[in-house]
C-alpha positions as CSV (number, residue, x, y, z in Angstrom):
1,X,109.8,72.8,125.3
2,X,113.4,72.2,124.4
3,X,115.9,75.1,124.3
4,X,118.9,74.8,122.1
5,X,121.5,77.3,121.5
6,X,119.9,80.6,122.7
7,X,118.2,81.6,119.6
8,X,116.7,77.8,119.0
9,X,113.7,76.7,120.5
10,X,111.9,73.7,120.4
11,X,108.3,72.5,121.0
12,X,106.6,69.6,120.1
13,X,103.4,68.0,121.7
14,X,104.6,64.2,122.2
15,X,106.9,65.8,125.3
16,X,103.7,66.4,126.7
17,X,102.3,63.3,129.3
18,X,99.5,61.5,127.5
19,X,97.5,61.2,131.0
20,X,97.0,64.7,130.8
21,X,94.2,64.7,127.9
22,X,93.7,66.6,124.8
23,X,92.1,69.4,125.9
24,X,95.0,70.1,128.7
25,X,97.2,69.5,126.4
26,X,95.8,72.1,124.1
27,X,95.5,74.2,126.9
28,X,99.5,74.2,127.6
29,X,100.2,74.7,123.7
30,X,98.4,77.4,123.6
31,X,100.6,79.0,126.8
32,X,103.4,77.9,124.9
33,X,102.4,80.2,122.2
34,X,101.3,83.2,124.4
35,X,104.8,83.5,125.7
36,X,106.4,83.6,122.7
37,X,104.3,85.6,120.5
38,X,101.1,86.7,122.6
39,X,98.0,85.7,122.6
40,X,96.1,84.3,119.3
41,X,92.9,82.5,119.0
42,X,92.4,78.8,117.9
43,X,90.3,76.4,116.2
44,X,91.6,73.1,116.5
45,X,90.6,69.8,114.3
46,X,89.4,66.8,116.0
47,X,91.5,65.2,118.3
48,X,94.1,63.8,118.8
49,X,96.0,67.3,119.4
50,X,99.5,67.1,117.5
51,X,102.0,70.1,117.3
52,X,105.5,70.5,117.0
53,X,107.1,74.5,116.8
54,X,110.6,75.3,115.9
55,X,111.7,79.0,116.6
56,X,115.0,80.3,115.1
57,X,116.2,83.6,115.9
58,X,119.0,85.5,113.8
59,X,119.3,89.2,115.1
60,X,116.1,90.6,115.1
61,X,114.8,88.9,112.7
62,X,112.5,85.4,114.1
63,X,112.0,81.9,111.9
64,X,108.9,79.6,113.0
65,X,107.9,76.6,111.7
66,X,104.8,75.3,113.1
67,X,102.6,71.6,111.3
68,X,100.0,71.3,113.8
69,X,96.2,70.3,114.0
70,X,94.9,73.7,114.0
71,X,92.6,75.2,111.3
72,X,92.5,78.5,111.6
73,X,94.5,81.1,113.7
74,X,92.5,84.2,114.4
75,X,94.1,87.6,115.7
76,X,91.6,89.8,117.4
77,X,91.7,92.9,118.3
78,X,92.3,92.3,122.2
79,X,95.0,89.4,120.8
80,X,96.8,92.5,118.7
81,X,96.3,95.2,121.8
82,X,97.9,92.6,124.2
83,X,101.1,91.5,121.9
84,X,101.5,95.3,121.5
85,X,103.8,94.0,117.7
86,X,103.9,96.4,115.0
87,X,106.1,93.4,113.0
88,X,105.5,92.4,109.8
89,X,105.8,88.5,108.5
90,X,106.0,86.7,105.8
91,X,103.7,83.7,106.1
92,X,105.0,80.7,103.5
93,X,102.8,77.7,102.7
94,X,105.4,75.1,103.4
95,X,102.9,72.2,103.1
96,X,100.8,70.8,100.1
97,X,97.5,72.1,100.4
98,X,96.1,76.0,100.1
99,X,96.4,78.1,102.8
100,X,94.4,81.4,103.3
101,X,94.9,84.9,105.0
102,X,92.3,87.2,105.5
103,X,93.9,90.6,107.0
104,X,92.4,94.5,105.9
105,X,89.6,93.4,104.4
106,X,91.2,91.4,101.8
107,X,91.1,87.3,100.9
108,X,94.5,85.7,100.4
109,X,94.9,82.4,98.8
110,X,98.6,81.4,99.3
111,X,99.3,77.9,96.7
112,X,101.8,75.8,98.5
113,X,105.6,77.6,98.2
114,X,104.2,81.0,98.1
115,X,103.4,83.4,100.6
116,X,102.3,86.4,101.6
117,X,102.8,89.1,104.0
118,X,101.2,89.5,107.4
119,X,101.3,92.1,109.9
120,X,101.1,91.4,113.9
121,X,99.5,94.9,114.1
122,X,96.3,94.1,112.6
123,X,93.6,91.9,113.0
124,X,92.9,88.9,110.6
125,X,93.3,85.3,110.8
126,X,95.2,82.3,108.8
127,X,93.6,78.9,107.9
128,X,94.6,76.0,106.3
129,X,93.9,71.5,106.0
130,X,94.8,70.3,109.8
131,X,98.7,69.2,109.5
132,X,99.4,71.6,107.3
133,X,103.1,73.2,107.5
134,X,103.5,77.3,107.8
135,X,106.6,79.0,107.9
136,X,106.5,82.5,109.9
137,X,109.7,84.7,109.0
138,X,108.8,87.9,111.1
139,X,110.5,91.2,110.8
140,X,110.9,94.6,111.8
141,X,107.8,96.6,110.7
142,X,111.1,99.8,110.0
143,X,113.3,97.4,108.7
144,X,111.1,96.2,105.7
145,X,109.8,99.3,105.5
146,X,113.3,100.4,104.8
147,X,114.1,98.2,102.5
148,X,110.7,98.2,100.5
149,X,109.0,101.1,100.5
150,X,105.4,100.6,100.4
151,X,105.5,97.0,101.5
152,X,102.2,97.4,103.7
153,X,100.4,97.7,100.5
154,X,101.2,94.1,99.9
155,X,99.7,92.7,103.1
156,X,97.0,89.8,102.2
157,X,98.2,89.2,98.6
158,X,99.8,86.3,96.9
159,X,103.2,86.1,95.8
160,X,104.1,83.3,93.6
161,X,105.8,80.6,94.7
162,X,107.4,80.2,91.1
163,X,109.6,83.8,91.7
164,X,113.1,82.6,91.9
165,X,113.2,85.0,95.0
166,X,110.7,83.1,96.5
167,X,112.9,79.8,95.5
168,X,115.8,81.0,97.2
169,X,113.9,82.0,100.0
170,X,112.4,78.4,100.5
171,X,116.3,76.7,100.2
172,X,117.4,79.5,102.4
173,X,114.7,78.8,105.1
174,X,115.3,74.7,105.0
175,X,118.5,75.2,105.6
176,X,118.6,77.9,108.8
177,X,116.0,74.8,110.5
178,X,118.1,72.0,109.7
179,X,119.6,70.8,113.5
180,X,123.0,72.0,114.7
181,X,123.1,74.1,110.8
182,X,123.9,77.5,111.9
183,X,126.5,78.4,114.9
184,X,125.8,80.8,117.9
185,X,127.9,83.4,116.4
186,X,126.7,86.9,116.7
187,X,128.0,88.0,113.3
188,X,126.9,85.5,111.8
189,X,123.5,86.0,112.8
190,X,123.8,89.3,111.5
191,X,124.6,88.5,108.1
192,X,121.6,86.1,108.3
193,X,119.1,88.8,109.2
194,X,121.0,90.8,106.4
195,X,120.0,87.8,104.3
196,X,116.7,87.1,105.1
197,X,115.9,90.7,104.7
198,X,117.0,90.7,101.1
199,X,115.4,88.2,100.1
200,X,112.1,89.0,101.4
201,X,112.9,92.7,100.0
202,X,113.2,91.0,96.8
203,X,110.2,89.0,96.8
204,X,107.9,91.7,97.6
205,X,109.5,94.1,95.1
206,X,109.0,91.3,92.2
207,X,106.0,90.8,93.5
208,X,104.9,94.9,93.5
209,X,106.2,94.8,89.7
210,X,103.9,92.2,89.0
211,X,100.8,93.9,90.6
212,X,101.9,97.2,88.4
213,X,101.7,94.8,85.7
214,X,98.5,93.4,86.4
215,X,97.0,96.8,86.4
216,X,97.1,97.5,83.0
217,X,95.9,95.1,80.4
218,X,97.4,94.2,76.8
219,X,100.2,95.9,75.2
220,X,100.6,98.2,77.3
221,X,100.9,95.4,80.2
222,X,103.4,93.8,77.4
223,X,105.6,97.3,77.4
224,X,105.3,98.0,81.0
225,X,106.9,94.5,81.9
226,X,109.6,95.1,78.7
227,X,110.3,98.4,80.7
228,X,110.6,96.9,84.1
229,X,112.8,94.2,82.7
230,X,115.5,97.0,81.4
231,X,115.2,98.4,84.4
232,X,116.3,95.5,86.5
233,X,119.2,94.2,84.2
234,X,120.7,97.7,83.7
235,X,120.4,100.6,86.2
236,X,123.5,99.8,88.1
237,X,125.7,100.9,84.9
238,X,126.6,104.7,85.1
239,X,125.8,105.9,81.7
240,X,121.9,104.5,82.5
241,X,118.9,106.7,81.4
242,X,115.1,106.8,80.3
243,X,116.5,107.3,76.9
244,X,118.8,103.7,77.2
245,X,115.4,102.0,78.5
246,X,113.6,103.3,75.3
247,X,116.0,102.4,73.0
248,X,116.4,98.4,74.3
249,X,112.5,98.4,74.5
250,X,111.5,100.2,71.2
251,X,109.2,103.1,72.7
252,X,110.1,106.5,72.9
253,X,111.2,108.2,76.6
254,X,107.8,109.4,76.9
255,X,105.7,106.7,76.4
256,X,108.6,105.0,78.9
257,X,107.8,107.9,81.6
258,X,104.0,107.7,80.8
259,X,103.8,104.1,81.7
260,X,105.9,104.4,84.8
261,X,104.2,107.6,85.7
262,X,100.8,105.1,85.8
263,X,102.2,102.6,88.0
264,X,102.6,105.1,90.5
265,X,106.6,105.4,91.0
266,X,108.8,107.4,88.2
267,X,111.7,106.0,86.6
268,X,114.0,108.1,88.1
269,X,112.5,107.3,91.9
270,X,113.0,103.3,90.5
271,X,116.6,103.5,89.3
272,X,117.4,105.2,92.3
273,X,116.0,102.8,94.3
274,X,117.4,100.0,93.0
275,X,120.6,101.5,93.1
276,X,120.4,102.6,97.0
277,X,119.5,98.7,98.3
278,X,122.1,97.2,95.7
279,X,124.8,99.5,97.7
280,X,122.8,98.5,101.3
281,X,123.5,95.3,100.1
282,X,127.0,94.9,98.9
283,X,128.4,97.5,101.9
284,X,126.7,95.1,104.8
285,X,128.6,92.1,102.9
286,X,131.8,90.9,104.5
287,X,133.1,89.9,101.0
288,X,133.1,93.5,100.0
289,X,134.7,95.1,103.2
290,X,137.9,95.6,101.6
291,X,136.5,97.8,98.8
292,X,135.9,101.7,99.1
293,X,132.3,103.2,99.7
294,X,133.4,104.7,96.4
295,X,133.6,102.1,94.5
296,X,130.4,100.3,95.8
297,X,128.9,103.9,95.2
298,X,130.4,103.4,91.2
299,X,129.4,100.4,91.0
300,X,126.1,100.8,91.8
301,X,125.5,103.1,89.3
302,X,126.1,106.6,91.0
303,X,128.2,109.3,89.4
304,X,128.3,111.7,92.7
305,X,129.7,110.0,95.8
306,X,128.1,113.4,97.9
307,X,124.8,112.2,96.4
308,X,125.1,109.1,96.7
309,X,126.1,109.3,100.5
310,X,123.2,112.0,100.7
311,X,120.5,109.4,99.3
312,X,121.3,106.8,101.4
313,X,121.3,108.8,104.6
314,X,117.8,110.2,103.4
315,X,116.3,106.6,102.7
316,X,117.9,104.5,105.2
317,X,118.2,106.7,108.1
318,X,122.2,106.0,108.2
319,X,125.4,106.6,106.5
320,X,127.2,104.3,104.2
321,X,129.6,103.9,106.7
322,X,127.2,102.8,109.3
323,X,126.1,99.7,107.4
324,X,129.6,98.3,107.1
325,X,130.1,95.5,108.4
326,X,134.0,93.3,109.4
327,X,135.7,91.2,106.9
328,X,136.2,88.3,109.2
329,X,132.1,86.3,109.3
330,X,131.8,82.9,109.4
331,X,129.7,82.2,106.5
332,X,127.9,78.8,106.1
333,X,130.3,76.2,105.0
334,X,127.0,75.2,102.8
335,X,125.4,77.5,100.3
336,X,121.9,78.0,100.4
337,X,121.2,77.1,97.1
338,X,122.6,74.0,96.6
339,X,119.2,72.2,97.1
């Protein structure tokens, strides 16, 4: 194992001696493992025994990479009572054949670019083609939480590589594992969990729209997914109501509020959510530090700084002013969406 800058690790199996013989040398990757991320069970494919793990770390959020000759990972229940990891994860097929989760019951089958979300505190297991290529971002269970409420109903379900979330994501991701790509700076690596977090956030919340979609059928699917759309292109402007959504989708405000009302979350309840992480998001970006929590506040659609201040406190367990974050970060010189 090869240890870069402290949040960079290294693994691959051709370090290992040859003499030793395959099933040592499973024997040691599967140590390898333990340490990092407790114990986990393992089929492997027929010899010979390949692996090679990369292991980023940016604040408290963890990157893995891992193309190895292993066809399924299964997490009992004694491996999930010894890691003693409430995290969640977000498990991306980076290769080019299907991958599948099985985790509460349910059967995942994640195409390659998509994903799906995992959690370390339940038992399931992952399989996939021998050689096959996963990417594990893992996260604080109370920091996804935060930032999608809900997100535990999406573990063990698709979400499609094609979202331009999940696009992003994937640049983003190639980029934090190229070598030498990302400094040891601490702020930096803050901005990068900030980052990560988004993204996922915004995955999973496309993803959630889609499944509200999906549970209703015809028009009504058609005017739920018209509704949605307004949602998402306007709610940060200040003058934004049920009535504005009706009028750019041709419904009246109670057929608008009755299809909401179905998926399970109002429109008021969406807006307002929508507007909270957009403020999370601009106040914990150094290119906003010089603006007022005011005018993010404004700008994210609120009218009433007290409520606005009052709602963010009540959903993220902090002020607006906790969340700020110094002007001066070293950004990447590269953006992540040049690929």
């Amino acid at each position: 194992m090869v240890e870069h800058p402290p949040h960079r690790i290294v693994f691959s199996s051709d370090a290992l001696p040859k003499q030793l013989g395959e099933r040592r040398r499973r024997t040691l990757w599967r140590d390898v493992y333990t340490d990092l991320y407790g114990p986990l069970e393992m089929t492997f494919a027929e010899d010979p025994f390949s692996v090679r793990l990369e292991v980023a770390r940016f604040g408290a959020a963890e990157l893995a990479a891992v193309n190895a000759t292993i066809e399924r990972y299964i997490r009992t229940p004694r491996c999930v009572a010894a890691a003693r990891s409430d995290h969640l994860a977000l498990a991306v097929n980076a290769g080019v054949g299907p991958m599948h989760v099985r985790q509460l019951g349910r059967d995942c089958a994640i195409a390659p670019g998509g994903a799906a979300l995992v959690c370390n505190a339940t038992s399931g297991e992952i399989a996939a083609r021998a050689g096959s290529t996963w990417l594990f971002l893992q996260v604080p269970r109370a920091a996804l939480l935060d930032a999608v409420g809900g997100a535990e109903d999406l573990i063990s379900r698709p979400i499609d590589a094609r979202l331009p979330a999940m696009q992003h994501l994937r640049r983003y991701l190639r980029l934090l594992l190229e070598p030498a790509a990302i400094e040891d700076d601490a702020l930096l690596h803050d901005h990068i969990e900030t980052t990560l977090l988004d993204l996922i956030a915004l995955a999973l919340g496309t993803a959630r729209e889609r499944a509200d979609v999906a549970r209703l059928r015809g028009r009504r699917a058609a005017r739920l997914r018209g509704v949605l759309g307004a949602i998402a292109s306007g709610f940060d402007a200040r003058d934004f109501s049920v009535n504005v959504v009706a009028d750019r989708v041709g419904l009246s405000p109670r057929y608008v509020q009755d299809l909401l009302h179905e998926t399970g979350r109002s429109f008021t309840a969406r807006v307002l959510e929508r507007r909270l992480q957009k403020a999370r998001k601009l106040l914990s970006d150094p290119r906003f530090a010089a603006r007022t929590i005011t005018d993010i506040a404004f700008d994210s659609g609120f009218n009433d700084v007290s409520y606005f201040n009052r709602s963010f406190r009540r959903r993220f367990g902090v002020t607006p002013s906790d969340v700020r974050v110094p002007a001066a970060v070293k950004l990447p010189t590269r953006s992540p969406w040049d690929e």
